[in-house]
C-alpha positions in Angstrom: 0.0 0.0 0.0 2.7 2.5 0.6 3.8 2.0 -3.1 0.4 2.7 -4.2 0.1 6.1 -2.1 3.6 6.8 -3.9 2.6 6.4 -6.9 -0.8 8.0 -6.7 0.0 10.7 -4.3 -3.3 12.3 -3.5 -5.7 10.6 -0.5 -9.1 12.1 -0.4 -10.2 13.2 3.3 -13.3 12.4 3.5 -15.7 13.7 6.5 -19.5 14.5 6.5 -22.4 14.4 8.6 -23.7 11.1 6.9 -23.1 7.7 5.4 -25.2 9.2 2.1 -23.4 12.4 1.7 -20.1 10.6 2.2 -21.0 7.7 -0.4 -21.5 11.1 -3.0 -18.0 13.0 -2.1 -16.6 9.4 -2.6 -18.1 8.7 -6.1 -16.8 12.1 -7.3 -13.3 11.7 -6.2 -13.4 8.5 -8.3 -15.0 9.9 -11.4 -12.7 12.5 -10.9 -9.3 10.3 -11.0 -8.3 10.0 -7.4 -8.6 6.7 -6.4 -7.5 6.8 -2.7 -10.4 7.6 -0.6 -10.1 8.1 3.4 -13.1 8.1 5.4 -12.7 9.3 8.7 -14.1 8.3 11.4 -16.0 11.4 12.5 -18.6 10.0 9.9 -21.9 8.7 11.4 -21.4 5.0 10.9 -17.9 5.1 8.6 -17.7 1.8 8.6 -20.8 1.3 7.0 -19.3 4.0 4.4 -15.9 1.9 3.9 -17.8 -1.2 3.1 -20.0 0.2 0.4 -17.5 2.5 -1.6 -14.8 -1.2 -1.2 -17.4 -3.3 -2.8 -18.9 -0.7 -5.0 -15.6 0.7 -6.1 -13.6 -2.3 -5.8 -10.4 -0.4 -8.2 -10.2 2.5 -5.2 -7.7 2.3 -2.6 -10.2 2.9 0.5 -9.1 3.3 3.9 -10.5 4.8 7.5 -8.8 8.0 9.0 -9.2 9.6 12.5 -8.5 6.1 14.2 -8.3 6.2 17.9 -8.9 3.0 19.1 -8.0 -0.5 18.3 -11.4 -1.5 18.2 -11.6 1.1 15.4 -8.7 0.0 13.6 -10.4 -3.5 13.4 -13.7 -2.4 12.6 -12.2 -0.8 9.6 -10.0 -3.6 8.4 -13.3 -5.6 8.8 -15.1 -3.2 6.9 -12.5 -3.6 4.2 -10.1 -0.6 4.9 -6.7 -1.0 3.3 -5.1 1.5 5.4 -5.6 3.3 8.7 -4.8 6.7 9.5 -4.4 8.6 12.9 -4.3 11.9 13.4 -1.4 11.4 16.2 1.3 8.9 16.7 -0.3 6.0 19.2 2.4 3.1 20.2 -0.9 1.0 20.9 -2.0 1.2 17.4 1.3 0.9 16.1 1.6 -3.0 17.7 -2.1 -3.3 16.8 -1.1 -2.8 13.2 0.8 -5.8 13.3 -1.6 -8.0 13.6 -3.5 -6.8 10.6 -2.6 -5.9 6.8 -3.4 -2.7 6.8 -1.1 0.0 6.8 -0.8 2.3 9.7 -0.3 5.8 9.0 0.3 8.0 12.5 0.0 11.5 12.8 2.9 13.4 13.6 4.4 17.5 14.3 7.8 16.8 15.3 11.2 14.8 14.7 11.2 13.0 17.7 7.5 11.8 16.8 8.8 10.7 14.2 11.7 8.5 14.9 9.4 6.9 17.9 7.2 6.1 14.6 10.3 4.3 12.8 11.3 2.9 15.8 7.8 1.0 15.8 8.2 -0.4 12.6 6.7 2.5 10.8 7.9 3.6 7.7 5.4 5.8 6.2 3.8 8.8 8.1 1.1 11.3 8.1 2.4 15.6 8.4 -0.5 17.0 10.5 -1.7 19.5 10.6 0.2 20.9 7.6 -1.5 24.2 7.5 0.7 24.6 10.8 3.8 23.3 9.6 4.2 24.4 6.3 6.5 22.5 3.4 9.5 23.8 5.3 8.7 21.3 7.4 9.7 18.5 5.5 11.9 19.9 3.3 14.1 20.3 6.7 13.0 17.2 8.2 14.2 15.1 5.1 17.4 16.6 5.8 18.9 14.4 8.7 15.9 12.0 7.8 16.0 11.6 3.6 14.4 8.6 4.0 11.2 9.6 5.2 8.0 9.0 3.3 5.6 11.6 4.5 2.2 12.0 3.9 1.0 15.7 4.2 -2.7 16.6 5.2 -4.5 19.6 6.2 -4.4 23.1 4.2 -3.2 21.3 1.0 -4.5 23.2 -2.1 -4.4 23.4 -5.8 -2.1 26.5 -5.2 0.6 25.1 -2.7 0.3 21.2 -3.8 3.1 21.7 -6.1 5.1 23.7 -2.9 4.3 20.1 -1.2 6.0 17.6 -3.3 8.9 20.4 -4.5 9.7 20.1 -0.2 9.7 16.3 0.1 6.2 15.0 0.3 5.5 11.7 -1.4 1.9 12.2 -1.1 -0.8 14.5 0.1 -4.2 14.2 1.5 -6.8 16.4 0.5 -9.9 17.3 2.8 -12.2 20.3 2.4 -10.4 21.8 -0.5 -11.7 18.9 -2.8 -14.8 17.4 -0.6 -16.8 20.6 -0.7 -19.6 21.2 -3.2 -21.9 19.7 -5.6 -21.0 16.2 -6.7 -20.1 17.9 -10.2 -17.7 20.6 -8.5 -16.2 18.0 -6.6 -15.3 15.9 -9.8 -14.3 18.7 -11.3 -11.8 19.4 -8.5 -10.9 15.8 -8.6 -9.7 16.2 -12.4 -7.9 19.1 -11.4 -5.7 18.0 -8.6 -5.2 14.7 -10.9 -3.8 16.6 -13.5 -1.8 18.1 -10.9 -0.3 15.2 -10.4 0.0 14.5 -13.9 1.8 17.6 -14.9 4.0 16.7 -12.2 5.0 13.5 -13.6 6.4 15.0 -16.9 
């Protein structure tokens, strides 16, 4: 799964205030060419949510975000989540993760976050919140740490995405930037952060 968030290098951040409306942001990312699609937990019954959109969509990448508990974690990988993401860096869910095939994606602000994350086994991690850290922040944390894969989320946009992966990123994830709107606008925001990407690739 890391390789795939490499290689496609935008997540959609999904959150809403039901199952329905959730199902719809989904479906637009998709027609829109993103093909990783996080649901958070803060969605009324995201589980529910992951299971349609995996059997429904069975080409898209989906996986659960805002994990906090184990029980969550396994929930989602029940529910058919490929990944998990946390919006901070928990050694309990890190173990968890073993268990399990999903990747675990932690949260984390700072380099000592994240070489507790590598010490755990991790080796791909989510920046957050990157409207508070800004691409210096991993252009200068790739300096003593070159190796990192990070995985930027919060204030990514179509005008500072290209700031993102110029500092280091090797993917972002995109929430309300991309999720609001009609289903149309969203797809139409979809098809532009994909070509983004695409213009970045040549």
């Amino acid at each position: 799964m890391k390789e795939i968030i490499q290689s496609e290098k935008i997540m959609a951040v999904i959150r809403s205030d039901s199952v329905d409306r959730c199902l719809e942001i989904a479906r637009s990312c998709y027609r829109g060419g993103i093909k990783i699609l996080e649901i958070t937990f803060t969605v009324p019954d995201a589980a529910k949510a992951i299971s349609i959109i995996s059997r429904e969509l069975p080409e898209a990448y989906v996986g659960a975000g805002t994990v906090l508990t184990d029980e969550q974690f396994d929930l989602a990988v029940r529910s058919g989540a490929r990944y998990v993401v946390s919006p901070h860096l928990s050694e309990e869910l890190a173990i968890h993760s073993r268990t399990t095939e999903a990747l675990y994606l932690p949260g984390i602000m700072t380099p000592t976050e994240y070489v507790k994350a590598t010490g755990l086994g991790l080796s791909m991690v989510k920046v957050f919140p990157g409207d508070v850290l800004t691409p210096a922040f991993v252009k200068s944390l790739r300096g003593p740490f070159p190796e990192a894969r990070c995985v930027v989320s919060g204030g990514v946009s179509l005008e500072n995405i290209n700031l993102w992966f110029k500092a280091g990123a090797a993917a972002v994830g995109i929430g309300s930037d991309l999720t609001k709107g009609t289903p149309a606008q969203i797809e139409e925001r979809a098809r532009q952060y994909s070509q983004k990407i695409k213009d970045l690739r040549s």
